[in-house]
N, C-alpha and C positions, 0 to 999 in steps of 0.2 A: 669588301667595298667600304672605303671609308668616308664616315657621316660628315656633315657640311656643320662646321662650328655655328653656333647661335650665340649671336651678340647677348653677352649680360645686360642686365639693365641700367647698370653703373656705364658702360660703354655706349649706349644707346644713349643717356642721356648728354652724356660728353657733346658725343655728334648733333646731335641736336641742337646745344650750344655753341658749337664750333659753325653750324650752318644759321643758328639765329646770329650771330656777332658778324660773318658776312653778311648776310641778307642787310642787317642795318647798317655796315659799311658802304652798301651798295656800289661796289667792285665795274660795272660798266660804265658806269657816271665819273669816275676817273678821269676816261678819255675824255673828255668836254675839260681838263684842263691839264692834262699831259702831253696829249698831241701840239695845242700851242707851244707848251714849255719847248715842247722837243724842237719846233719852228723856227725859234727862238734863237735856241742854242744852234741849229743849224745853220744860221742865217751869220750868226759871227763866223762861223766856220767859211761859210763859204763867201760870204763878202771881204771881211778879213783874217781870214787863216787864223783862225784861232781857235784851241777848245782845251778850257783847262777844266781837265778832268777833275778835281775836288771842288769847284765852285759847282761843275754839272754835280754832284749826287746831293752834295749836300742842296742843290736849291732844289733839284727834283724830293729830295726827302722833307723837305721845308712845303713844299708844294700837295703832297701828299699828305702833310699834318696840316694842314690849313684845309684841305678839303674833308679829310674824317674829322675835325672838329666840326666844322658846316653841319655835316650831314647827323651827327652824331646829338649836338645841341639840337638843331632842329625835330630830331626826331623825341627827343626828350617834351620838346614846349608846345609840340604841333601833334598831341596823338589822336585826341578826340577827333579833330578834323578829318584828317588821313583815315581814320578805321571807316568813317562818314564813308569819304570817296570811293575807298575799294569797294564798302557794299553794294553801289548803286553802281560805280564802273570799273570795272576791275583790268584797267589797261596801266600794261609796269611799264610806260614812260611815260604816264601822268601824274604829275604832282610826288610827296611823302610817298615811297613804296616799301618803306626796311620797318614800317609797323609789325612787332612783335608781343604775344604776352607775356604778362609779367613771371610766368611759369620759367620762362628761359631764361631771366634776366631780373635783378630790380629794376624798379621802377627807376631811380636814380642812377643807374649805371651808365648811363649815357653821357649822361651831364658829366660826371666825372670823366670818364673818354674824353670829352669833349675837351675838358679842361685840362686836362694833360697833354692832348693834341696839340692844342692854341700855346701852348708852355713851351717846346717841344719847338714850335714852329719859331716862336720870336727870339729864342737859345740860339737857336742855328739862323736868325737873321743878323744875329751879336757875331756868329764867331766869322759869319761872311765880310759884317762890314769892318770888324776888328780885328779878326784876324788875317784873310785871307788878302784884306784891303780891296772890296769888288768895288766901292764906290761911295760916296756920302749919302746918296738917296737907298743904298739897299736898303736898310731898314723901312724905309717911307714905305717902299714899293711893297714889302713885305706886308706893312701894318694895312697898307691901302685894301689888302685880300684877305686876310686876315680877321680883322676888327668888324668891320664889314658883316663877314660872312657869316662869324659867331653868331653874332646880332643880327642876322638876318630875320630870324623867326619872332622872339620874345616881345611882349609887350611894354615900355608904347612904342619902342621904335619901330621893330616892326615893319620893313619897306615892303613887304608885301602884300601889304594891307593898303599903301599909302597909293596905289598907282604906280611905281616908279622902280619898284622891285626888281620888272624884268630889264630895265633899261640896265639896271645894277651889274644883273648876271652878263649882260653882255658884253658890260665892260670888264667883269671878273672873269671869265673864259673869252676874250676878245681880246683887247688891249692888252690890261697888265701882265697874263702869265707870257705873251711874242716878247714885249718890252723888259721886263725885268729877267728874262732868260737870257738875252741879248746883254743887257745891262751888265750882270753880274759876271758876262765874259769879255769885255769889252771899255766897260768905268761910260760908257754914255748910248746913246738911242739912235738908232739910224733913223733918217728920215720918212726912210718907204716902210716903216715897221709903222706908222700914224694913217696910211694908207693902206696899208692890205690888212689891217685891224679893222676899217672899214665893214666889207663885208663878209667877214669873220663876224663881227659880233652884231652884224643886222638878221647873221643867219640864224644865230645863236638865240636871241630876240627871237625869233619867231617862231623857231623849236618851244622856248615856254610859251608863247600869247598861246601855239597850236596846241599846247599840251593842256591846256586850262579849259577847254571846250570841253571834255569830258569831265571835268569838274563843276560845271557850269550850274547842273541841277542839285549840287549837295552841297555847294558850296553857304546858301542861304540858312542851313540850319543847323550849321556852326561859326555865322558870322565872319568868313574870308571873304575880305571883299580888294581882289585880285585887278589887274587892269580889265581883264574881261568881263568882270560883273561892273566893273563901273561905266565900259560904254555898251555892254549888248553887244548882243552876235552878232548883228549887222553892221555898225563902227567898226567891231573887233575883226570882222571881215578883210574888210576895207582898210582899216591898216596894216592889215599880214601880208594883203596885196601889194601896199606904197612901200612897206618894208621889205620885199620883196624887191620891185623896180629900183628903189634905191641901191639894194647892195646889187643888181647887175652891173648900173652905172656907177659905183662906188670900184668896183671890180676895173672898167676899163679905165677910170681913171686914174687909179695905182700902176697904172702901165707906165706914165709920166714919171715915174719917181726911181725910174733905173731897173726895175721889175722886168724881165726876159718877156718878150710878146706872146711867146708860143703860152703863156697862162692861160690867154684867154682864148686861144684854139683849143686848152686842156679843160680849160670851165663851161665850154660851151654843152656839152651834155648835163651838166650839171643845173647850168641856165635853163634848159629847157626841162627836165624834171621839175627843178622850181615854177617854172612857171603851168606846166600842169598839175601841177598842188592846186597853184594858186588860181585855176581858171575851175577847178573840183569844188574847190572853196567858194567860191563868187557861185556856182550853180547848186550849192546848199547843202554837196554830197555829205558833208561833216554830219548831219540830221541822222546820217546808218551810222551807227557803231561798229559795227567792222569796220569799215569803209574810212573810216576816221582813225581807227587802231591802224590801219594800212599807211595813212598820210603820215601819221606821226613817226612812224618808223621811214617814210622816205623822206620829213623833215629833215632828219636826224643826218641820215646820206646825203641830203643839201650842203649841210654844215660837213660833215667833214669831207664831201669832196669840194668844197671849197678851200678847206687847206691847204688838201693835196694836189688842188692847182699849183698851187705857191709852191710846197713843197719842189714838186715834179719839173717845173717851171726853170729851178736854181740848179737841176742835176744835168 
């Protein structure tokens, strides 16, 4: 009978670094800006026949170093906070979750990622807009998610601090990844891409307002003061609600702009999941933590089956 190998400890540590270096990547949060890109690109394809395969990898690869620089800086400037949150609520689609010790990693090795990522990304915004010739604004569009995102966390900029943070992500997973995928296949923006961005990133908006409610009680003693600390669960409510109602009627309003009808035969279970969040919400169920670990996870299928309205909609 032969004996079952035991990892050395040089191999055990490997792995262990190999699963801390994901864990801080955090590999599911992707989709919150891939899926767009992919909308994107699919939308020159099927509006105007078009998909030129080197502008898709390289902006998808441009896309994917703009998000691990995000996440990567952030995790570097935001640690004390994040270790806060998981002790008191330990739900992985709230807030910082790729918090690691320093055993796996330096302390600074993020920032450096970070910094190579953002390098990496504006490289390959150069050889789009100069070489590939995608358009005069590639670059902008680039820098607009980008520059942005780096700085999202650091002090004093800092938008997350300021109120206004989550309006930010909404336009960073909303608008610009549909629009500059579209963009960089096409040299300009279709009109119904300003519209179905809409309620794409009202959802996306609300995915974080909803994800900050378990942050709510630890956020006070390390100073994040998020949109939700600044109006209270009650406000903070009540705008998850109006932002809610808006992206339904945002939703049939992009029907106007050339959008196939059947979207919203396809959004309509979508709609109504949303809108039982949202009546869960108003009745205070968010107060159980499970219950709340449950919503934020069917936020999350708000937002991308509103995509895949769009998506499904165009095939």
């Amino acid at each position: 009978m032969r004996s079952i190998p035991i990892p050395t400890d040089d191999e055990t540590n490997i792995m262990t670094k190999i699963e801390g270096w994901l864990g801080l990547s955090r590999p599911p949060f992707y989709t919150l800006g891939i899926l767009p890109f992919y909308l994107g690109t699919f939308l020159a394809w099927r509006l105007d026949h078009v998909f030129h395969i080197p502008a898709f990898v390289l902006g998808f690869t441009g896309i994917v170093m703009v998000m691990l620089s995000t996440y990567h800086a952030g995790e570097y400037l935001t640690r004390v906070e994040d270790e806060r949150s998981k002790h008191l609520f330990r739900n992985p689609l709230s807030g910082e979750f790729g918090t690691l010790p320093d055993l796996i990693f330096r302390r600074s090795g993020p920032l450096r990622t970070g910094f190579v990522a953002i390098t990496l990304a504006l490289l390959i915004g150069v050889i789009l807009q100069f070489g590939l010739k995608t358009g005069h604004f590639t670059l902008l569009l680039g820098c607009l998610g980008a520059l942005p995102g780096f700085f999202y966390s650091p002090w004093p900029i800092r938008p997350a601090d300021k109120g206004y943070g989550e309006t930010l992500i909404a336009f960073f997973y909303g608008w610009l990844p549909i629009a500059a995928a579209f963009y960089i296949q096409r040299g300009y923006i279709a009109p119904c891409i300003h519209w179905m961005a809409l309620p794409i990133g009202l959802s996306i908006f609300n995915v974080v307002l909803l994800n900050e409610f378990p942050e709510h009680t630890s956020n006070p003693a390390v100073g994040r003061m998020n949109l939700l600390r600044r109006l209270g669960r009650v406000k903070g409510v009540a705008l998850y609600c109006l932002a809610s109602i808006l992206s339904w009627f945002s939703m049939y309003s992009s029907l106007n702009t050339g959008i196939p009808r059947k979207a919203l035969y396809i959004y309509l279970p979508v709609m109504a999941m949303s809108a039982g969040i949202s009546l869960m919400m108003a009745g205070k169920r968010y107060e159980n933590p499970l219950v709340l670990e449950i919503l934020c996870g069917l936020n999350i299928a708000v937002h991308l089956g509103t995509m895949a309205a769009y998506f499904l909609a165009f095939l």
